[in-house]
KELUM-337183 format. One line per 10 residues: number of its first residue (from 1); for each residue x, y, z of C-alpha. Coordinates in Angstrom, 2 decimals. Example, Ala and Ser with C-alpha at 12.3 -4.5 7.8 and 13.67 -1.06 7.14 Angstrom:
# KELUM-337183
1	12.30:-4.50:7.80 ~ 13.67:-1.06:7.14
# end
This chain:
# KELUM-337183
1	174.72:93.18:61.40 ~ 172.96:96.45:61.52 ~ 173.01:98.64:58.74 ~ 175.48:101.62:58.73 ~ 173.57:104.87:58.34 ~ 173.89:106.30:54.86 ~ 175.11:109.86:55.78 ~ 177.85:108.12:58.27 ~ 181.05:110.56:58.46 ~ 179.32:113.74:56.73
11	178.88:117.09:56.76 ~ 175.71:118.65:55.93 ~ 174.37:122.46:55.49 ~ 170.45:122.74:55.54 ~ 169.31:125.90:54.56 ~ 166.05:127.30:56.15 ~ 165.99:124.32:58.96 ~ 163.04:125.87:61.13 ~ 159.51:125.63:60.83 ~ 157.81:128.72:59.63
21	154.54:127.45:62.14 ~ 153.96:124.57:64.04 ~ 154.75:121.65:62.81 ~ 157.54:119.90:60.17 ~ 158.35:121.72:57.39 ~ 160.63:120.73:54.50 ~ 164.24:121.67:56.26 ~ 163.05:120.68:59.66 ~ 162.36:117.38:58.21 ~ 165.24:117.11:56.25
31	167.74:118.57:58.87 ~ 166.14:115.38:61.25 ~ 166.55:112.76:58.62 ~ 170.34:113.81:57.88 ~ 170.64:113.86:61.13 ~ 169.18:110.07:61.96 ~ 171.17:108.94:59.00 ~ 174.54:109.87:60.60 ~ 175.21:113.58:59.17 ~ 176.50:116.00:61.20
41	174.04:119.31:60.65 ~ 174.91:122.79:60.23 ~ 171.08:124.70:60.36 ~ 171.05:127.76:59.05 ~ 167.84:129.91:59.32 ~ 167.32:133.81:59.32 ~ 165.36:133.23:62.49 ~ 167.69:131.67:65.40 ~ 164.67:130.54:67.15 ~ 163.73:128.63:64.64
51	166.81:126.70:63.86 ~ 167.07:125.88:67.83 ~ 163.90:124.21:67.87 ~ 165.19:121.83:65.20 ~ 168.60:121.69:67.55 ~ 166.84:120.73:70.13 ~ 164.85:118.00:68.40 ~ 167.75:116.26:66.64 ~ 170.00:116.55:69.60 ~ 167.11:114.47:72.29
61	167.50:111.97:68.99 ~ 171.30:111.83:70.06 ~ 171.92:113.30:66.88 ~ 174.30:116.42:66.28 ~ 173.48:119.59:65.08 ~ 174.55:123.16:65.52 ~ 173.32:126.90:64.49 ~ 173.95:129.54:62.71 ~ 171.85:132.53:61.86 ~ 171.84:133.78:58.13
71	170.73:136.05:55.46 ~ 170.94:134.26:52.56 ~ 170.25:136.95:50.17 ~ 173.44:138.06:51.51 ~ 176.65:136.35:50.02 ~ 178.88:137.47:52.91 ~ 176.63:135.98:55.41 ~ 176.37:132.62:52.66 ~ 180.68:132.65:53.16 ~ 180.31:133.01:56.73
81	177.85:129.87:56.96 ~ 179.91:127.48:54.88 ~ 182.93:129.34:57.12 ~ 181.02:127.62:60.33 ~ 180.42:124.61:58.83 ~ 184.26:123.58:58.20 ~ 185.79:125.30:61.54 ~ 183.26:122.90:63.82 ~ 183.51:120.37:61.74 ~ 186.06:120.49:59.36
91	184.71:119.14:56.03 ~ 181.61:119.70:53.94 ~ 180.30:117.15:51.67 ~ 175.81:118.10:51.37 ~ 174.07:120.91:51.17 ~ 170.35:121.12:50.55 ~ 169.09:124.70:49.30 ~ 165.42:124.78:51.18 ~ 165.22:129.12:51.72 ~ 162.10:129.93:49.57
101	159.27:132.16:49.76 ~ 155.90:132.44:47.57 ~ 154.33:135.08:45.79 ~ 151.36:135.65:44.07 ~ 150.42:138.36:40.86 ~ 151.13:138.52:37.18 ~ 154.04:140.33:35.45 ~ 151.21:142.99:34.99 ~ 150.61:144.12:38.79 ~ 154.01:142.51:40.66
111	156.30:145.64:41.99 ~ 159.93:146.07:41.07 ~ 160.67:145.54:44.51 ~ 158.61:142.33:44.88 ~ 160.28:141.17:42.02 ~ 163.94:141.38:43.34 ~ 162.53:140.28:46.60 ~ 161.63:136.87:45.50 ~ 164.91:136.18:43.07 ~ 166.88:137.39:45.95
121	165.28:134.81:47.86 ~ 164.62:131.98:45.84 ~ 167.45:132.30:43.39 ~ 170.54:134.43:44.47 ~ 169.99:132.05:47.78 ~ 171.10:129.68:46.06 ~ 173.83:130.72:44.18 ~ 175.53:132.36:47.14 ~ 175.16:129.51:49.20 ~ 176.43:127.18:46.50
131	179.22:129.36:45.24 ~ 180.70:129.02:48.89 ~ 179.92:125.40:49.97 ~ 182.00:124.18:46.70 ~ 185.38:125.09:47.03 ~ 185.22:123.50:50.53 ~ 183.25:120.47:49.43 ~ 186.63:119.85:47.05 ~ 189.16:120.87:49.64 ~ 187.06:117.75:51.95
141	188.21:115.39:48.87 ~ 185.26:113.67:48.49 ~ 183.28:115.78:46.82 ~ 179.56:116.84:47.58 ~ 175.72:116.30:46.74 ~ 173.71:119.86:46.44 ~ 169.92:119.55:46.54 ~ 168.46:122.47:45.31 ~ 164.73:122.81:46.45 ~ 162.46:124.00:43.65
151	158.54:123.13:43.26 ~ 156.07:121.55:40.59 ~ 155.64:125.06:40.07 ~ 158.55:125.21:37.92 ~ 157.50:122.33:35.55 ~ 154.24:123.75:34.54 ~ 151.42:126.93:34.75 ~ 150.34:128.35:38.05 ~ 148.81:131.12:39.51 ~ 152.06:132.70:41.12
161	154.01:134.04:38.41 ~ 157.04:135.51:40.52 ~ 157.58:132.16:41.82 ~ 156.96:130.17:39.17 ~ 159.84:132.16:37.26 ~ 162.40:131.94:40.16 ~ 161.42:128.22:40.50 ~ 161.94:127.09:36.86 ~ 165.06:129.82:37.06 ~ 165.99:126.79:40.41
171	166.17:123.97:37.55 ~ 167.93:125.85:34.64 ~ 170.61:126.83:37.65 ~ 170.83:122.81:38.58 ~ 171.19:121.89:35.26 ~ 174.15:123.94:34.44 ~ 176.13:123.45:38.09 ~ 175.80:119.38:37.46 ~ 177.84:120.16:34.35 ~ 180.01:122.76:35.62
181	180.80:120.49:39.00 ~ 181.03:117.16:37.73 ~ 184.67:117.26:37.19 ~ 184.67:117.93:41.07 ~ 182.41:114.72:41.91 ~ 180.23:117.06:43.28 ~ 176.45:116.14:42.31 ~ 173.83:118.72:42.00 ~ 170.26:117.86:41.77 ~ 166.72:119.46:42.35
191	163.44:118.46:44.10 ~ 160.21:119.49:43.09 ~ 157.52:119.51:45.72 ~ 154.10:119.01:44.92 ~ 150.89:120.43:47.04 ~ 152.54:119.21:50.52 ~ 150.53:119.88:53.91 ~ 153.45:121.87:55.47 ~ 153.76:124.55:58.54 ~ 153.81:127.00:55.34
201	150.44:125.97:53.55 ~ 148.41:124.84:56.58 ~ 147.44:128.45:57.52 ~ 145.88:129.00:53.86 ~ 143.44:125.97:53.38 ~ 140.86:124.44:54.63 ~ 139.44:120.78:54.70 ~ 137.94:121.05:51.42 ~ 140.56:122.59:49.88 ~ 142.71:119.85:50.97
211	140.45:117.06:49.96 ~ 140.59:118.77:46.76 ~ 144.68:118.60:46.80 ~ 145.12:114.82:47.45 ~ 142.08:114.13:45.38 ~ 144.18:115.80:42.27 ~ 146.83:113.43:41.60 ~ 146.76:109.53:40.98 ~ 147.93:108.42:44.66 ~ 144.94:110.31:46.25
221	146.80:111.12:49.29 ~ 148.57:114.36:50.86 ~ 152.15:114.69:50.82 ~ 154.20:115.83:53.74 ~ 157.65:117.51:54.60 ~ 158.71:113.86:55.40 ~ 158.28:112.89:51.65 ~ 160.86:116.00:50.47 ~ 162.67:114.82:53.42 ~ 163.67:111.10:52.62
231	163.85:112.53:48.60 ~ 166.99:114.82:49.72 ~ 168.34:111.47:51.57 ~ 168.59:109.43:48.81 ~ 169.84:112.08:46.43 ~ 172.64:113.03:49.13 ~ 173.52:109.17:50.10 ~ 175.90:107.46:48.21 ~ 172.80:105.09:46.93 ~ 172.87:108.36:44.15
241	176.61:108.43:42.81 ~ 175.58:108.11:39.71 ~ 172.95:110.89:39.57 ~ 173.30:113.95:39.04 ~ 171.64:117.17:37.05 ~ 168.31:115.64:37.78 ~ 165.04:117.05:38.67 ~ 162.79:114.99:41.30 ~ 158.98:115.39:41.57 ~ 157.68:114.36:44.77
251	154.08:114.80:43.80 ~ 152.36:111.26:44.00 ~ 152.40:112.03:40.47 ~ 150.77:114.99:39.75 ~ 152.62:116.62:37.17 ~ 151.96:113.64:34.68 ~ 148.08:113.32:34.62 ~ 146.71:116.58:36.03 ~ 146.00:119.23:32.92 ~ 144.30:121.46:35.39
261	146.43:124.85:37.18 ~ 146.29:125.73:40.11 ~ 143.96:128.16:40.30 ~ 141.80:125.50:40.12 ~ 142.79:123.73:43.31 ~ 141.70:126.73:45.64 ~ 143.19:130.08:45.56 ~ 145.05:130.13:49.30 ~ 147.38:126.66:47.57 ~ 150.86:127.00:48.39
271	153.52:124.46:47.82
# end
């Protein structure tokens, strides 16, 4: 007998599920995957364009998917999503936090206003979006699995001080909604990307500063969208019922071996 897809009979909101460039980036990837593995797909971008091209793609898969244009710095416009999600479909039970943006600087030269830019962005995101996907994810009665995108750059030193701070802020905030939400079976956990070849990076590097990427950690090889992808599967599958408050590296193991900061990888690294 075939296998049953492992998202079969769920509801899932995918935060920032259009490409920034050509190509699959992380919620693009993600929002196809969920999609293959049986989930219906609410994708939510600030650009409408974008989130139709991932429509599009998913739907000539004979998968189904549907829009919706956000701000997610803006909680009313966070309601109003997980508002869509249950009138079209009328339950909630995943949703994977992908909005991000990167900046560089120190807390020396970094404005005010690029400051509250980037927590608005990579933090407050978050907690909107989550702070109105819950209550319906326990009104569906089966719970929920959050996946809360955050980035090796939270687990150690790099060159981007704004975004390392809202990205380690990412774990801290997965840590405590795991405890806060477990009484609600609703499982919150975090990935952290490592230097992936993504829409977002490709215009900033070069061949050698690739080579120089996949050279870095122990599997020697470059990590895609696809990788974060089939991570955010698993963790919102029931394959993970038991896990929960957990933070993921997807890195080919980068994190454990490298001592070296970014910085030294090429200056135009994003991930």
């Amino acid at each position: 007998m075939p296998e049953r897809p492992r998202l079969e009979g769920k509801v899932a909101i995918v935060t920032g599920a259009g490409s920034s460039g050509p190509g699959i980036g992380n919620g693009k990837a993600t929002s196809l995957l969920f999609a293959r593995e049986g989930a219906k797909v609410l994708l939510v971008d600030a650009t409408l364009e974008r989130a139709e091209e991932t429509q599009r793609m998913i739907r000539e898969e004979g998968g189904e998917a549907s829009v919706f244009q956000a701000d997610m710095t803006n909680r009313d416009d966070c309601q109003a999503m997980a508002d869509a999600a249950m009138e079209r479909y009328g339950r909630l039970d995943i949703l994977d936090n992908n909005v991000g943006m990167s900046m560089r600087g120190t807390v020396v030269d970094v404005s005010e206003d690029d400051w509250d830019r980037i927590i608005a962005v990579n933090l407050k995101s978050m907690i909107f979006a989550s702070g109105a996907a819950i209550p319906y994810m326990i009104e569906s009665g089966g719970g929920g699995s959050i996946i809360n995108i955050s980035s090796i750059a939270g687990l150690r030193a790099h060159s981007q001080t704004p975004y390392t701070t809202t990205k380690t802020a990412v774990i801290g905030l997965t840590f405590s909604m795991a405890a806060d939400h477990g009484k609600d079976n609703i499982r919150v956990n975090c990935i952290a990307p490592g230097l992936l070849h993504t829409p977002m990076t490709a215009p900033r590097m070069n061949d050698e500063q690739r080579e120089q990427r996949k050279s870095a950690a122990p599997l020697g090889t470059e990590g895609t969208a696809w990788d974060v992808g089939w991570a955010a599967v698993f963790l919102a599958s029931e394959e993970a019922r038991w896990i929960t408050g957990i933070v993921l590296p997807v890195e080919a193991g980068l994190t454990v071996t490298s001592p070296v900061t970014y910085t030294t990888i090429g200056q135009q690294a994003r991930f």
